[in-house]
N, CA, C and O atoms as a CHARMM CRD file, in Angstrom:
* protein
*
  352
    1    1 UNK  N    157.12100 228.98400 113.73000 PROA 1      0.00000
    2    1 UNK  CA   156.97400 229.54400 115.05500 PROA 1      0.00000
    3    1 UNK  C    156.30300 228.49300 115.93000 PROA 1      0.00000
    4    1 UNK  O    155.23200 227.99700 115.58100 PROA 1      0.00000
    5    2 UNK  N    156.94000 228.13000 117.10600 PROA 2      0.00000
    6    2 UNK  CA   156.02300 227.32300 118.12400 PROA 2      0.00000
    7    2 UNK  C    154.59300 227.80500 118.72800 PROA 2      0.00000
    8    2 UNK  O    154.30800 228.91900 119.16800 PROA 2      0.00000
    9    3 UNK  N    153.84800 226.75300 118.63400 PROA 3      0.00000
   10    3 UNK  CA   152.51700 227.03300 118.90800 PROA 3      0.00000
   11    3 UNK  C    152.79700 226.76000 120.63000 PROA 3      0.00000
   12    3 UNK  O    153.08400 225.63700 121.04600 PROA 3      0.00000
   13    4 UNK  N    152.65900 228.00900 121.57600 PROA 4      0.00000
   14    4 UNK  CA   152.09000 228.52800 122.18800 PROA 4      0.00000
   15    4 UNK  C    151.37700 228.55400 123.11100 PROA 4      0.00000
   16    4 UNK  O    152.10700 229.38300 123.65400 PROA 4      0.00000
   17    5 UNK  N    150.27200 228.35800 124.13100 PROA 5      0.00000
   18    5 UNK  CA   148.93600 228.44200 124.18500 PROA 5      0.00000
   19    5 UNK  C    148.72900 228.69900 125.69500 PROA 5      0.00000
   20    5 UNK  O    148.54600 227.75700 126.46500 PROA 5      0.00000
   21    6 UNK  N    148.76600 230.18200 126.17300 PROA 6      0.00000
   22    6 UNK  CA   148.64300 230.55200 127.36800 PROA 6      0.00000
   23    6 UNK  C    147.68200 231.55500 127.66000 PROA 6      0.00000
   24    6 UNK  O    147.99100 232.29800 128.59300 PROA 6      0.00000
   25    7 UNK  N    146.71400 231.74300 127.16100 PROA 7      0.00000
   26    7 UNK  CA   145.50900 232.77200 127.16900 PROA 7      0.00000
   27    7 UNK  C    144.46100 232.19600 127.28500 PROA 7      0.00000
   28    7 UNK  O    144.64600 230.99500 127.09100 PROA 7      0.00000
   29    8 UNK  N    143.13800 232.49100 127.56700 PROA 8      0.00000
   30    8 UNK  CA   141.93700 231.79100 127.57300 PROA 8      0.00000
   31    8 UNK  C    141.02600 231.78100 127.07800 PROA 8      0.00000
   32    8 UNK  O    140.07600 231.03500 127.31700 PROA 8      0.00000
   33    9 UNK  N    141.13600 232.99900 125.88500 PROA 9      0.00000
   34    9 UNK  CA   139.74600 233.31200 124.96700 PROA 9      0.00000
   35    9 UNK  C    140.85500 233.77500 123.79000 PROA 9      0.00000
   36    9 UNK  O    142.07500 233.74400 123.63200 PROA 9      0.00000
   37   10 UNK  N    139.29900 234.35800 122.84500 PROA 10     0.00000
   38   10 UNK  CA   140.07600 234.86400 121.42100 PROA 10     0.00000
   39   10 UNK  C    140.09900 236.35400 121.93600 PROA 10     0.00000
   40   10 UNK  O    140.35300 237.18000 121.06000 PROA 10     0.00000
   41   11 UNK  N    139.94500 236.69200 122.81700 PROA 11     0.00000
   42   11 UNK  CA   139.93600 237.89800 122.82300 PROA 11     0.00000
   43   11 UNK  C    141.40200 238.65100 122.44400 PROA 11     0.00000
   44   11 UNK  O    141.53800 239.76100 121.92900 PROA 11     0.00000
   45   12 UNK  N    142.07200 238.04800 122.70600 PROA 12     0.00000
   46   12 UNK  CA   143.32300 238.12000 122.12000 PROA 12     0.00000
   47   12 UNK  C    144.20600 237.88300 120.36000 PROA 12     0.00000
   48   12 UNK  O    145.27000 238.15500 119.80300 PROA 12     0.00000
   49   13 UNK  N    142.77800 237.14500 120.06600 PROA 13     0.00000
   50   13 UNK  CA   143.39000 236.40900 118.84000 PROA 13     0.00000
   51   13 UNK  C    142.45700 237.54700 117.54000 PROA 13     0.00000
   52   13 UNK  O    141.37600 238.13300 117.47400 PROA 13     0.00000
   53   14 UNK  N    143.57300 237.37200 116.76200 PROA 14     0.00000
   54   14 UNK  CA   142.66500 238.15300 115.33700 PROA 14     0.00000
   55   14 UNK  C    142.68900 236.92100 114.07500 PROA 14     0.00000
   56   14 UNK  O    143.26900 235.84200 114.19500 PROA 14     0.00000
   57   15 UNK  N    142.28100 237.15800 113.43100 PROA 15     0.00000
   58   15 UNK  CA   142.16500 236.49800 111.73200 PROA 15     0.00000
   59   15 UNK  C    142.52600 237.04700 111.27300 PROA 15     0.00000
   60   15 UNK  O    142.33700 238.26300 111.31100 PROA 15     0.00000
   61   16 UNK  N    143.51100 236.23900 110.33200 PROA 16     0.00000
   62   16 UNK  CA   143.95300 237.41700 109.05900 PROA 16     0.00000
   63   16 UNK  C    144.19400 236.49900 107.59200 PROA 16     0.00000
   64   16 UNK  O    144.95700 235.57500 107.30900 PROA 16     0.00000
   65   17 UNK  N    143.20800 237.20100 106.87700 PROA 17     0.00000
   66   17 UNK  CA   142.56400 236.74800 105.44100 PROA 17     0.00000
   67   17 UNK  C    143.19700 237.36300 104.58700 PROA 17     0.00000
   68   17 UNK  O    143.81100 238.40400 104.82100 PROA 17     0.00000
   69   18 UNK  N    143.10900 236.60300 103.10000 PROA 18     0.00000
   70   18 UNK  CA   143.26900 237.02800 101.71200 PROA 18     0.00000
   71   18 UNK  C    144.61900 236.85000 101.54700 PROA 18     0.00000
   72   18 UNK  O    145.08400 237.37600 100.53600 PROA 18     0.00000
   73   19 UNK  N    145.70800 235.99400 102.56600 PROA 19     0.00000
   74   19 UNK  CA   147.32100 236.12900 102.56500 PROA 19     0.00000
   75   19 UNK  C    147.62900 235.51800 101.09600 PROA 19     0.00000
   76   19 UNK  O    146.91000 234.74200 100.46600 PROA 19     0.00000
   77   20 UNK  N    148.73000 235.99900 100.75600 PROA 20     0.00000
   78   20 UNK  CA   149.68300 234.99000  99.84600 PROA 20     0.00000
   79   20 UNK  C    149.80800 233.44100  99.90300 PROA 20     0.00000
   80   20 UNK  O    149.94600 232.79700 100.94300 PROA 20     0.00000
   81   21 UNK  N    149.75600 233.04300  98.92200 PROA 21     0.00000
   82   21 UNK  CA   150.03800 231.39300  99.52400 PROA 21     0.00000
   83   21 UNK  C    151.86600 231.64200  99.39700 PROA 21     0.00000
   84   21 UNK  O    152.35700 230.57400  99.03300 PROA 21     0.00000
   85   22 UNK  N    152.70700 232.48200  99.54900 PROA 22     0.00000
   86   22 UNK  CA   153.94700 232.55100  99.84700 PROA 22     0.00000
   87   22 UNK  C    154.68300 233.12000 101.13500 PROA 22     0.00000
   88   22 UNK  O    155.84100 233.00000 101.53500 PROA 22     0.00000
   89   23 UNK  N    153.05100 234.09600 101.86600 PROA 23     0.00000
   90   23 UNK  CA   153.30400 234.14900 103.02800 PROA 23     0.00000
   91   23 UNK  C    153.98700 233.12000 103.79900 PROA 23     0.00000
   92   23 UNK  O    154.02200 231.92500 103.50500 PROA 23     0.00000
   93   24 UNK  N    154.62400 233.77400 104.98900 PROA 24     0.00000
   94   24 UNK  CA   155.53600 233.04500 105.93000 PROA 24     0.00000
   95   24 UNK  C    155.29700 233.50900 107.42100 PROA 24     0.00000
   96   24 UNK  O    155.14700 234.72900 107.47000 PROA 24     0.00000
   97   25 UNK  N    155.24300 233.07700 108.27400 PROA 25     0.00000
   98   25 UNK  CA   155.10100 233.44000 109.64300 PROA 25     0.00000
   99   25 UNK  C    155.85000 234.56700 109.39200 PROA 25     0.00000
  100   25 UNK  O    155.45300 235.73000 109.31700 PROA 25     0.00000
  101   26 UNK  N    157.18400 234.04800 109.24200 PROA 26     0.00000
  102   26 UNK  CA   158.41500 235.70800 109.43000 PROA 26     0.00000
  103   26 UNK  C    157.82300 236.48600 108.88400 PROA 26     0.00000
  104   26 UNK  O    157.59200 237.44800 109.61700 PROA 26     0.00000
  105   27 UNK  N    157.32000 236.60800 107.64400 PROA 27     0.00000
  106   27 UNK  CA   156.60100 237.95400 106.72200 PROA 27     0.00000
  107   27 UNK  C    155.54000 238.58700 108.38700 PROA 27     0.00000
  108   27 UNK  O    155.97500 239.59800 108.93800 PROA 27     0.00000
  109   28 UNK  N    154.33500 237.94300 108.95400 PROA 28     0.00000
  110   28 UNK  CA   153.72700 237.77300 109.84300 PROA 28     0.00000
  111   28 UNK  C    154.48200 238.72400 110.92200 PROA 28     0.00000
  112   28 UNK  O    154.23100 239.90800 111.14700 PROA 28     0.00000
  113   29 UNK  N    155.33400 238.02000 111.45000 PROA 29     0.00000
  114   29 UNK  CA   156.26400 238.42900 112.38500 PROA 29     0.00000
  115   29 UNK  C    156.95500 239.57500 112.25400 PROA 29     0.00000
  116   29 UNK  O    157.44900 240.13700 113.23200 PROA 29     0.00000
  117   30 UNK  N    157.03800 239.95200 111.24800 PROA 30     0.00000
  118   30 UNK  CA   157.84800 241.62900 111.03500 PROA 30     0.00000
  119   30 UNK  C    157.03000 242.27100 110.63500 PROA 30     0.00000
  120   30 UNK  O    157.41400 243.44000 110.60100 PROA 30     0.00000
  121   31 UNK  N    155.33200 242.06500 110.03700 PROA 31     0.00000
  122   31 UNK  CA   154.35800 243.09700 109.45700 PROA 31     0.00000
  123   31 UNK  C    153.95700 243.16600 111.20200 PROA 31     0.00000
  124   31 UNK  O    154.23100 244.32400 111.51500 PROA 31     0.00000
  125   32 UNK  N    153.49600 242.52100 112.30000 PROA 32     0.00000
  126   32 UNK  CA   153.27700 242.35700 113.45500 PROA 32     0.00000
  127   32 UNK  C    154.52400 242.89700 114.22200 PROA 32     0.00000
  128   32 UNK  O    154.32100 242.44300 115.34800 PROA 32     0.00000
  129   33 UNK  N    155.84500 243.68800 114.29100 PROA 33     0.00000
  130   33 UNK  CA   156.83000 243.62200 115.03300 PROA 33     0.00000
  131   33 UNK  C    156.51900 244.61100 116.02900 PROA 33     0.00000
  132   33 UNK  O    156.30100 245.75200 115.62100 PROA 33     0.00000
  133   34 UNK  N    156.45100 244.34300 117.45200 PROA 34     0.00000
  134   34 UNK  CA   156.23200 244.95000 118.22000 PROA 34     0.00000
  135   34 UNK  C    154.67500 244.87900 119.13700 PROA 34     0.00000
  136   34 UNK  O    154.39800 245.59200 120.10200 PROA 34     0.00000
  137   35 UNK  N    154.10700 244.18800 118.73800 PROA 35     0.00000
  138   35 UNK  CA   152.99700 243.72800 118.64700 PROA 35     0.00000
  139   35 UNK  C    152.22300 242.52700 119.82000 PROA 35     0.00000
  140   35 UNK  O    151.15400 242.18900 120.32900 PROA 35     0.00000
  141   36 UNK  N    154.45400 242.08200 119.72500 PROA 36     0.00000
  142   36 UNK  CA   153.85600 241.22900 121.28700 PROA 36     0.00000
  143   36 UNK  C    153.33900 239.65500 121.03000 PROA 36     0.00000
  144   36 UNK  O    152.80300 239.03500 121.94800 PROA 36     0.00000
  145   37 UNK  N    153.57600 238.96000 119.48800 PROA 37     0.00000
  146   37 UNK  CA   152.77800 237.84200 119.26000 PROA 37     0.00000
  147   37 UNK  C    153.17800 236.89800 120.04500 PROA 37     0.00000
  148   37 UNK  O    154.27000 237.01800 120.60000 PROA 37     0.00000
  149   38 UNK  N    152.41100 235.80900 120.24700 PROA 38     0.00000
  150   38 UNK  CA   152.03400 234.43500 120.78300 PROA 38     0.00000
  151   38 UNK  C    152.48600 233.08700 120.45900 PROA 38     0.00000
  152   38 UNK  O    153.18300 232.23100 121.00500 PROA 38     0.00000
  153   39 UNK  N    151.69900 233.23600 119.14400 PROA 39     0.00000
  154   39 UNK  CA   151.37700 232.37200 118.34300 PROA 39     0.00000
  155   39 UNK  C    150.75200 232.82300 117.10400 PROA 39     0.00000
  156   39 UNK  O    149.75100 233.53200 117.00500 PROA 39     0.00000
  157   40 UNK  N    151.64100 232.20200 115.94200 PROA 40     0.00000
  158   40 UNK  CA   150.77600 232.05800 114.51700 PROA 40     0.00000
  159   40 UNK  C    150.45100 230.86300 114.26400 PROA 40     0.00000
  160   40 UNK  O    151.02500 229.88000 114.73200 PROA 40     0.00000
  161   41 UNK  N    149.59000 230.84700 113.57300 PROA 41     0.00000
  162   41 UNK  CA   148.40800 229.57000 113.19000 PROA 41     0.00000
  163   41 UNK  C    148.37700 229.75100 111.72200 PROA 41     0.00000
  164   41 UNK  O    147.37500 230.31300 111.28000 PROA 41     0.00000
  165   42 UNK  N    149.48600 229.30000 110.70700 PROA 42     0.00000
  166   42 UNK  CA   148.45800 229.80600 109.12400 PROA 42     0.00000
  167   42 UNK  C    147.78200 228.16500 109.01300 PROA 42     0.00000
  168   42 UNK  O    148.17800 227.15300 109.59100 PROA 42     0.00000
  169   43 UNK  N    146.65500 228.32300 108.07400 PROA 43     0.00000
  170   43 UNK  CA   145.24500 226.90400 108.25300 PROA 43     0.00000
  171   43 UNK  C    145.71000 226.62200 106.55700 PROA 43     0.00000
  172   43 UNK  O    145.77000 227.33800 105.55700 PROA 43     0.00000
  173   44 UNK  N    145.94900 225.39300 106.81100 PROA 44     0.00000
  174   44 UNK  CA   146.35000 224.65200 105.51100 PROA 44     0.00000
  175   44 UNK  C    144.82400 223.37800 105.22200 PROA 44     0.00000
  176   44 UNK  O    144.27400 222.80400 106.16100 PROA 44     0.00000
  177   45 UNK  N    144.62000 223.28500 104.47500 PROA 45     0.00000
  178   45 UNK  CA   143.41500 221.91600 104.09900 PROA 45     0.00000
  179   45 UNK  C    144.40900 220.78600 104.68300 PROA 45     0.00000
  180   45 UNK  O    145.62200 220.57800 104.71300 PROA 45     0.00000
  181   46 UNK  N    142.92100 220.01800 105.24400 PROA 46     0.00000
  182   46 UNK  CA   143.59000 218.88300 105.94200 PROA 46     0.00000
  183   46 UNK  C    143.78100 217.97800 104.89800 PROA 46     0.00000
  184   46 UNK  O    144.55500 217.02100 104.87600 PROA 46     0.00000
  185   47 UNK  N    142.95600 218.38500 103.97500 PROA 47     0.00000
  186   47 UNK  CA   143.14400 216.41600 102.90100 PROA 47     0.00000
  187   47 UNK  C    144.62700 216.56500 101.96100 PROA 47     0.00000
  188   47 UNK  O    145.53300 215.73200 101.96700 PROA 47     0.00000
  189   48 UNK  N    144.60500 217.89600 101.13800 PROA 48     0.00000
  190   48 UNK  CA   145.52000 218.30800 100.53800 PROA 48     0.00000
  191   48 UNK  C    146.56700 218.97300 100.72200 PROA 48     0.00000
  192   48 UNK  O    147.33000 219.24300  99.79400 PROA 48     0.00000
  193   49 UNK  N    146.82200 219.44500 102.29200 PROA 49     0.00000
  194   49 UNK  CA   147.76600 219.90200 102.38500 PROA 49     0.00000
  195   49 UNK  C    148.02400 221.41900 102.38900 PROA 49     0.00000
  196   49 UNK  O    148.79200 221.99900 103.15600 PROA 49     0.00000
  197   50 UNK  N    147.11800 222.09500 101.22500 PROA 50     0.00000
  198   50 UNK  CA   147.24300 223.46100 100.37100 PROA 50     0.00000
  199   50 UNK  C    147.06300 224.40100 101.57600 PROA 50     0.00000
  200   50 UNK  O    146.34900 224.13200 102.54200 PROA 50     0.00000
  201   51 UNK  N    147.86400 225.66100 101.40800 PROA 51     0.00000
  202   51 UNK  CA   147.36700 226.65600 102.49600 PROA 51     0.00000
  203   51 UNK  C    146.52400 227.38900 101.84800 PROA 51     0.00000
  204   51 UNK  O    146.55800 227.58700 100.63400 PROA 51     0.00000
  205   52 UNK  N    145.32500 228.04900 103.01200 PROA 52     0.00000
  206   52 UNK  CA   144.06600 228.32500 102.61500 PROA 52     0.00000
  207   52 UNK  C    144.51800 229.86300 102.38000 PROA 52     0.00000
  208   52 UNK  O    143.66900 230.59900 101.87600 PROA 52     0.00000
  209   53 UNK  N    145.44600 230.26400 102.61700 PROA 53     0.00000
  210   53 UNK  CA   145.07100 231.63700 102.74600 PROA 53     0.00000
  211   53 UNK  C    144.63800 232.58300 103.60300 PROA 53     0.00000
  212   53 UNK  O    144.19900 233.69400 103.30700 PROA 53     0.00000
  213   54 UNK  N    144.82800 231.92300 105.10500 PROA 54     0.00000
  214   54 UNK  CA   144.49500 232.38000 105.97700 PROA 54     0.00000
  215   54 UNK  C    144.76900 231.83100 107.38800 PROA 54     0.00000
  216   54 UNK  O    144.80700 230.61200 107.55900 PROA 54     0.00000
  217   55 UNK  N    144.97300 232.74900 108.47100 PROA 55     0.00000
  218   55 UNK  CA   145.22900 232.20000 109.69500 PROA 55     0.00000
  219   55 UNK  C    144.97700 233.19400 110.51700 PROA 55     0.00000
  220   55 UNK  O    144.28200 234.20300 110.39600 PROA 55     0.00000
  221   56 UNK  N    145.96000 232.57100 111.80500 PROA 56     0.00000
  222   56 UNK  CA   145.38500 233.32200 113.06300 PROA 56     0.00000
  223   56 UNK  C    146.50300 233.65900 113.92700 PROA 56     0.00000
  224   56 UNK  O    147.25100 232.86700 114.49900 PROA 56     0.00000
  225   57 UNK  N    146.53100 235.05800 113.95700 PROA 57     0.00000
  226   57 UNK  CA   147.41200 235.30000 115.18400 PROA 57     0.00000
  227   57 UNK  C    146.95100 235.71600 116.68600 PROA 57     0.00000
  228   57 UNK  O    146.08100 236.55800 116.90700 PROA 57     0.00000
  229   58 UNK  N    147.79000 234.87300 117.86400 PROA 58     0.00000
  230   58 UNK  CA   147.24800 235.50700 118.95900 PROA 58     0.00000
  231   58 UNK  C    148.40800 236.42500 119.41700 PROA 58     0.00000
  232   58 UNK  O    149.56500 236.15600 119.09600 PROA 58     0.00000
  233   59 UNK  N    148.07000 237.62100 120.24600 PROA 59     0.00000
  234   59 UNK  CA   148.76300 238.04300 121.12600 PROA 59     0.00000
  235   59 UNK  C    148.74000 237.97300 122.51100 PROA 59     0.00000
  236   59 UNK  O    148.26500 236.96200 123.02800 PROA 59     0.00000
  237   60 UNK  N    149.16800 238.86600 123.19600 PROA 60     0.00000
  238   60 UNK  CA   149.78900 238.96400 124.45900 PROA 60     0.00000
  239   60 UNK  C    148.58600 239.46000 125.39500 PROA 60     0.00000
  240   60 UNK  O    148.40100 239.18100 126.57900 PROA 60     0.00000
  241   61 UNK  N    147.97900 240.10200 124.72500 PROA 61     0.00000
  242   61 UNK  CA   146.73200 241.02000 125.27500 PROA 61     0.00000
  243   61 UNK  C    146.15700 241.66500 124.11700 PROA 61     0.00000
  244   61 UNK  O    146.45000 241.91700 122.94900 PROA 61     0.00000
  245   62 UNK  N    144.91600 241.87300 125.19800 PROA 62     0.00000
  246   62 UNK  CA   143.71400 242.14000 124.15200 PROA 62     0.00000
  247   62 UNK  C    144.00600 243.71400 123.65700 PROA 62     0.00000
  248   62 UNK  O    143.34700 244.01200 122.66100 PROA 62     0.00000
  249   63 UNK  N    144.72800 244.59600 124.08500 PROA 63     0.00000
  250   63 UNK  CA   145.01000 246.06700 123.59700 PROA 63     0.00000
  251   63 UNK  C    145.59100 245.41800 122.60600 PROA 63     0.00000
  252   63 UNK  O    144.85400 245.48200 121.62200 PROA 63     0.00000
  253   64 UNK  N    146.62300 244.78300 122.37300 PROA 64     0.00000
  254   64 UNK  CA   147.38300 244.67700 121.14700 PROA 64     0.00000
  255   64 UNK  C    146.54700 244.64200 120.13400 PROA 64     0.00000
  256   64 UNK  O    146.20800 245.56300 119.39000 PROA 64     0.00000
  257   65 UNK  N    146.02000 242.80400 120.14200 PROA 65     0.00000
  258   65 UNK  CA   144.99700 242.57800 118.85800 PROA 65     0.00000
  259   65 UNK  C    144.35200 243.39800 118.71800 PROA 65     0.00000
  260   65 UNK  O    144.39000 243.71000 117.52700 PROA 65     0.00000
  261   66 UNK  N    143.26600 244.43300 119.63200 PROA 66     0.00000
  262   66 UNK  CA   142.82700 245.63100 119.50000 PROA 66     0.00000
  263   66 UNK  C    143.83200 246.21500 117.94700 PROA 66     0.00000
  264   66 UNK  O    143.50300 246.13500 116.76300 PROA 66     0.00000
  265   67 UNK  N    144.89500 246.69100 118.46100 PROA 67     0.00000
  266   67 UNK  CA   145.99400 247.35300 117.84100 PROA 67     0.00000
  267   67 UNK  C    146.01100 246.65400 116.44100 PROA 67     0.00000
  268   67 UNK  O    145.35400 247.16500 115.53400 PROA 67     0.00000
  269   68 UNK  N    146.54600 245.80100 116.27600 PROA 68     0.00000
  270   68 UNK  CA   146.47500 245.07300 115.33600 PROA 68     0.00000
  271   68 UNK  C    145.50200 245.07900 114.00600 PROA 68     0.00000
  272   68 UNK  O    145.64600 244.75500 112.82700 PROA 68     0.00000
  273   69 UNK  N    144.25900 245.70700 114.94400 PROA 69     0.00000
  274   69 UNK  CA   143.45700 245.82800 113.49300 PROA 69     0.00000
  275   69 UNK  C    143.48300 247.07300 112.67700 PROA 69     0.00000
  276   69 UNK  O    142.98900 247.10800 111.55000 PROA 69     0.00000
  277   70 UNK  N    144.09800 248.16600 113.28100 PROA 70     0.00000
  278   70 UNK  CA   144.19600 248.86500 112.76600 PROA 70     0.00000
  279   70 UNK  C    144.88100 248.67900 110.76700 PROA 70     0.00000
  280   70 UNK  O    144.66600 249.42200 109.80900 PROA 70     0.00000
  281   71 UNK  N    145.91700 247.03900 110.88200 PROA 71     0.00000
  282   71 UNK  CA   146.02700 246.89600 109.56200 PROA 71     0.00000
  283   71 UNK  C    145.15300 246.22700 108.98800 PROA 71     0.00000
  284   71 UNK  O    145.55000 245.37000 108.19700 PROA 71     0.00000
  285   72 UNK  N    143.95200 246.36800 109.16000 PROA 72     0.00000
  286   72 UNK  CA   142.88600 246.10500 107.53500 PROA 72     0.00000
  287   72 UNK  C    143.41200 246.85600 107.01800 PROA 72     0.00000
  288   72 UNK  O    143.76400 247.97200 107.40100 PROA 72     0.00000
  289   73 UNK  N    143.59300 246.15200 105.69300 PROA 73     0.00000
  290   73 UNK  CA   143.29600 246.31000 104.42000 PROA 73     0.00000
  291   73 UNK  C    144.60500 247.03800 104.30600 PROA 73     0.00000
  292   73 UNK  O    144.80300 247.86600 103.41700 PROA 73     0.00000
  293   74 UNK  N    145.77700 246.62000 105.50400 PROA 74     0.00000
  294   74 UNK  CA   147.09200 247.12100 104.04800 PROA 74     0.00000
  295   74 UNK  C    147.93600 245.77500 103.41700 PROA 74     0.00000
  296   74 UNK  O    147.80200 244.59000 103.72200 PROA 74     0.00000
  297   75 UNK  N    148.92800 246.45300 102.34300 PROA 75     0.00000
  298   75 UNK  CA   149.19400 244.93400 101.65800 PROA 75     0.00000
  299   75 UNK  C    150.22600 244.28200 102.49400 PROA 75     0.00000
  300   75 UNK  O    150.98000 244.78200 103.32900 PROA 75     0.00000
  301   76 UNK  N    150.10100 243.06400 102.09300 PROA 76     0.00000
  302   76 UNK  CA   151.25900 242.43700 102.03300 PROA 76     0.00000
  303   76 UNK  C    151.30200 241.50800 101.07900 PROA 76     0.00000
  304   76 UNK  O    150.27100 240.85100 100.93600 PROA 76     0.00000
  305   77 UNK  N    152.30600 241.24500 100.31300 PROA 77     0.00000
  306   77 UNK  CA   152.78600 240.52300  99.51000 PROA 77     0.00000
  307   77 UNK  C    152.10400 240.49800  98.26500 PROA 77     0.00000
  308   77 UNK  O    151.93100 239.54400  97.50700 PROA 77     0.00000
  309   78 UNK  N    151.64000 242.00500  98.13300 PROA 78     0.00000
  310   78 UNK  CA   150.42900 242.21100  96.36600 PROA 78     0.00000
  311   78 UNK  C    149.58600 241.87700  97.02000 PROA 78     0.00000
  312   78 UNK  O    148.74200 241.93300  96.12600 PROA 78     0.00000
  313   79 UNK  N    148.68000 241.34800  98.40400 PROA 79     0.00000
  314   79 UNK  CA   147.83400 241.06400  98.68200 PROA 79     0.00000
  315   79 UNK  C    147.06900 242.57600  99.59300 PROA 79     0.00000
  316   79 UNK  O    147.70300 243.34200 100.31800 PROA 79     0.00000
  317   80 UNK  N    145.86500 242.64400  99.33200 PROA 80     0.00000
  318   80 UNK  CA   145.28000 243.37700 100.74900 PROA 80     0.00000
  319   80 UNK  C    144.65900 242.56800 101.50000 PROA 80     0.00000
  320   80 UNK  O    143.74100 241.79100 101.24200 PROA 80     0.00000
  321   81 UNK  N    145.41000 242.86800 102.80600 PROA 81     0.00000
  322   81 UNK  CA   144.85200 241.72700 103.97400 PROA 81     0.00000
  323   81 UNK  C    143.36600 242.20300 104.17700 PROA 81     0.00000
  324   81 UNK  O    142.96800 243.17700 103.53700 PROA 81     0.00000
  325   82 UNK  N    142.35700 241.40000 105.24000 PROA 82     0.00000
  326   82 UNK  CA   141.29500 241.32200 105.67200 PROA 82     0.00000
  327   82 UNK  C    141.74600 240.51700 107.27900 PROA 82     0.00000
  328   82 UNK  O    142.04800 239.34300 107.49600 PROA 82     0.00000
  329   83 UNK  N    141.63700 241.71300 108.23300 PROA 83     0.00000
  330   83 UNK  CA   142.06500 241.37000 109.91300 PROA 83     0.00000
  331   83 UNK  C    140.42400 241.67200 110.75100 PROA 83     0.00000
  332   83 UNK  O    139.70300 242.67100 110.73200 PROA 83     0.00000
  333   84 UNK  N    140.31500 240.76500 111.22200 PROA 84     0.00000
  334   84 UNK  CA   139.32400 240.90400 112.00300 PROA 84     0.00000
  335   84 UNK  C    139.36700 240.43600 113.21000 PROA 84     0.00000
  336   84 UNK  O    140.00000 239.38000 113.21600 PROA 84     0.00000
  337   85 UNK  N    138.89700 240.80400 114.48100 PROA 85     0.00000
  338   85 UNK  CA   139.29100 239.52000 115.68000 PROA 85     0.00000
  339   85 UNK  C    138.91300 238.50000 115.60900 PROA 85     0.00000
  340   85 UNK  O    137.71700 238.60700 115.33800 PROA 85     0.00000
  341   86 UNK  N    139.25900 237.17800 115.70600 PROA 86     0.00000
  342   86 UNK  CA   139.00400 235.38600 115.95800 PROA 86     0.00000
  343   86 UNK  C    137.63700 235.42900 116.06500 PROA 86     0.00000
  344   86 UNK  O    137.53600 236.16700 117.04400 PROA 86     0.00000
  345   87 UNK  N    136.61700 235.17900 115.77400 PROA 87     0.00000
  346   87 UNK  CA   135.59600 234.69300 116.49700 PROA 87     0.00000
  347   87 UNK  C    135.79500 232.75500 116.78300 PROA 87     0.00000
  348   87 UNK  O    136.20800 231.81000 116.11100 PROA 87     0.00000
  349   88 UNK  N    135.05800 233.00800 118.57500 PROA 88     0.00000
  350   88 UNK  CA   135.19900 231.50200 119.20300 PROA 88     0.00000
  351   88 UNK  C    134.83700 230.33500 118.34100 PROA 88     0.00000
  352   88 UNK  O    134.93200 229.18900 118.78200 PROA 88     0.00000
């Protein structure tokens, strides 16, 4: 997914922890459908490459990500996520 970047805070943006290392934006993009996303960010280690297991989605507005958290803690991929909003 192209990164994006037309908002001015995280107020928009959430975290989302504990992913699959087989996660995929698209997985992202259809657990999120309707949702209005931005931009996904998954955070890979800079030395090795490895994805951490975690990233960041922004949306469109802050009701959404609001919205958005409502999925703590359901699965995806055998995983239970951990969504919280971005902190700056």
């Amino acid at each position: 997914m192209n990164h994006i970047n037309n908002t001015n805070n995280n107020m928009n943006k959430i975290y989302i922890g504990n992913l699959s290392f087989n996660v995929t934006a698209d997985d992202l993009t259809k657990l999120f459908s309707g949702y209005n996303i931005v931009n996904i960010n998954l955070i890979s280690d800079h030395t090795t490459g490895r994805f951490k297991k975690l990233g960041f989605i922004e949306f469109a507005s802050h009701e959404l990500a609001d919205k958005a958290l409502a999925l703590n803690g359901q699965k995806l991929l055998g995983r239970i996520l951990k969504i919280s909003l971005a902190r700056s």
